[in-house]
DRENDO-1510 file (C-alpha; in Angstrom, 1 decimal, always signed):
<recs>
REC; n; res; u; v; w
REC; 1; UNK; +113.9; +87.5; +94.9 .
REC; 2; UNK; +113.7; +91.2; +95.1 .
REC; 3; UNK; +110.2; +92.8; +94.2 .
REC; 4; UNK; +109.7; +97.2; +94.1 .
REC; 5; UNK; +107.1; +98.8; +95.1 .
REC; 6; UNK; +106.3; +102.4; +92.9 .
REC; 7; UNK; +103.4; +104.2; +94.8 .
REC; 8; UNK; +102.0; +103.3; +98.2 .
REC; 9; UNK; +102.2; +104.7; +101.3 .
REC; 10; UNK; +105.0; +106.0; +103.2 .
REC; 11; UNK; +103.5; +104.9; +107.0 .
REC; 12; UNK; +102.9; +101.5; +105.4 .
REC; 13; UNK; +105.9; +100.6; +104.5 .
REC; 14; UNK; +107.6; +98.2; +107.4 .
REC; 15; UNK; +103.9; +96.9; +106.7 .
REC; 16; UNK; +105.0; +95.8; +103.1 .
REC; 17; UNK; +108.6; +94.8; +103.9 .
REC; 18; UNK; +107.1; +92.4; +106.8 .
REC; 19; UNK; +105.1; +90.7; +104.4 .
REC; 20; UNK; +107.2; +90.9; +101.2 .
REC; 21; UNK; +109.6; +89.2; +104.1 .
REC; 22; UNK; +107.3; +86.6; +105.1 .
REC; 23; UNK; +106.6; +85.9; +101.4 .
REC; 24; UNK; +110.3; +85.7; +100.7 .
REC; 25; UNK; +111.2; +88.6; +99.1 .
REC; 26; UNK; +113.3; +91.5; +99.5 .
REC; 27; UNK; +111.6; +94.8; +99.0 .
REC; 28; UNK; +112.6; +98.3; +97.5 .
REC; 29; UNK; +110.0; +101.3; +98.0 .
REC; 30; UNK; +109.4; +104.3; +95.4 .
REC; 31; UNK; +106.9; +106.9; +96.8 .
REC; 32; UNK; +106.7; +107.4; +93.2 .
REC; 33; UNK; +106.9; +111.4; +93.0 .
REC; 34; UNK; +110.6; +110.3; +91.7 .
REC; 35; UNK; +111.6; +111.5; +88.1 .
REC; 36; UNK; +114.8; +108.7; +87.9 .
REC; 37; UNK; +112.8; +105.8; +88.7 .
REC; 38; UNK; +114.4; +103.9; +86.1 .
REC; 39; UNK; +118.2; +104.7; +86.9 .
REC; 40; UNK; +117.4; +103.6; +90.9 .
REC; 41; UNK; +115.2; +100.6; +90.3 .
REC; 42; UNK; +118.3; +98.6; +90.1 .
REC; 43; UNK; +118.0; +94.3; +89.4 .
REC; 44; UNK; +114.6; +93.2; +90.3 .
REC; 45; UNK; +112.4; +90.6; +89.6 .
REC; 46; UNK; +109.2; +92.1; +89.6 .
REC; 47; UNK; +107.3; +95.2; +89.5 .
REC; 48; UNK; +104.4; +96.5; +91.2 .
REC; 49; UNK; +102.8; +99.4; +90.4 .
REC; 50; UNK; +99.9; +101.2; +93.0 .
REC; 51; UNK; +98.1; +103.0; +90.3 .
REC; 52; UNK; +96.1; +105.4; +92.9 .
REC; 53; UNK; +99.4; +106.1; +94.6 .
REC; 54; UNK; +101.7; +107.1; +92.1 .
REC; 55; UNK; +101.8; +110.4; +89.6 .
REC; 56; UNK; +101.3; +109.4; +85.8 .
REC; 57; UNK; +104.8; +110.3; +84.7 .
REC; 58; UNK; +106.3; +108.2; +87.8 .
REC; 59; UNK; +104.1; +105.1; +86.2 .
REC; 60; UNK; +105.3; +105.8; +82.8 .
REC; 61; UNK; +108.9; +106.0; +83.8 .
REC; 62; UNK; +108.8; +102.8; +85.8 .
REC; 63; UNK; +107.2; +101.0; +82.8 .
REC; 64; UNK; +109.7; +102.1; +80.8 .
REC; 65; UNK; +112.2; +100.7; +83.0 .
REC; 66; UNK; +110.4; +97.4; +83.5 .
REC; 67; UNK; +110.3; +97.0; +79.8 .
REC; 68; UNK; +113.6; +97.7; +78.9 .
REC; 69; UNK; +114.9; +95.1; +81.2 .
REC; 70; UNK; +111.8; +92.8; +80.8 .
REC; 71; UNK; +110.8; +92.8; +84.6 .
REC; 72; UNK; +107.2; +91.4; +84.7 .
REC; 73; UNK; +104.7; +94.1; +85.9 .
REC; 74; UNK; +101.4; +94.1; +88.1 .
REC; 75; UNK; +99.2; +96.9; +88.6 .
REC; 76; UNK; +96.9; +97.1; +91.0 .
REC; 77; UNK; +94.8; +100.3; +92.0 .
REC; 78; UNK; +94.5; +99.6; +95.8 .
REC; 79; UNK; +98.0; +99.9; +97.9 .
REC; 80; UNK; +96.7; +97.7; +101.0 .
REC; 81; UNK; +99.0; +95.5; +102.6 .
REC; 82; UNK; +96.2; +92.8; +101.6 .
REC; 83; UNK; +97.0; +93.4; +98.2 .
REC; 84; UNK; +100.8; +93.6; +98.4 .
REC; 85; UNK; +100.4; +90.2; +99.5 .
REC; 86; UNK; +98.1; +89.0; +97.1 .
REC; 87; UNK; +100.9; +90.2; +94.0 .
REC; 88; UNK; +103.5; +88.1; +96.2 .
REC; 89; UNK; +101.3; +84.7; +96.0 .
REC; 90; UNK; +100.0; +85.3; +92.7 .
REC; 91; UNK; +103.4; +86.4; +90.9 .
REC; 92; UNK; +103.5; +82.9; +88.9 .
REC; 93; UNK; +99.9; +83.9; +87.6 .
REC; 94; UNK; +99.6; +86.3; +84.1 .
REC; 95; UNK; +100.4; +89.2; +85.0 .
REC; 96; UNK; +97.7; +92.2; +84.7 .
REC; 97; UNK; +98.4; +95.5; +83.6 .
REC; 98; UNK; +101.3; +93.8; +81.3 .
</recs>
């Protein structure tokens, strides 16, 4: 399963590919200052979105993409490690900011 990441922190990510790892996903990382979101995101299987991370036309563009391809999207406004994890375990669970 591959899961992406738009927003976050740069000096945390080999934070949130250890425990997309350990959670049994493969991770790709958007900093989210990137206008062509959509043409990189690639085949994923879900979406998760650091609201206080990410510019507002970076979040619109990666909800475009996520909707055109029907990827299921969570957005959460922290970008801990903590709360990368807690997307991972609850990714079977409805999804919020769907």
């Amino acid at each position: 399963m591959t899961a992406a990441i738009i927003g976050g922190m740069d000096r945390l990510q080999p934070h949130y590919q250890k425990t997309a790892k350990k959670a049994g996903y493969k991770l790709k990382m958007f900093t989210g200052t990137e206008n062509t979101i959509n043409e990189r995101i690639g085949n994923i299987d879900l979406m998760i979105i650091f609201t206080n991370k990410v510019s507002h036309s970076a979040r619109k563009c990666a909800l475009n993409a996520a909707k055109a391809e029907n990827i299921p999207v969570m957005m959460c406004h922290s970008c801990g490690v903590s709360t990368l994890k807690e997307c991972l375990e609850k990714r079977d669970c409805p999804l919020r900011g769907k």
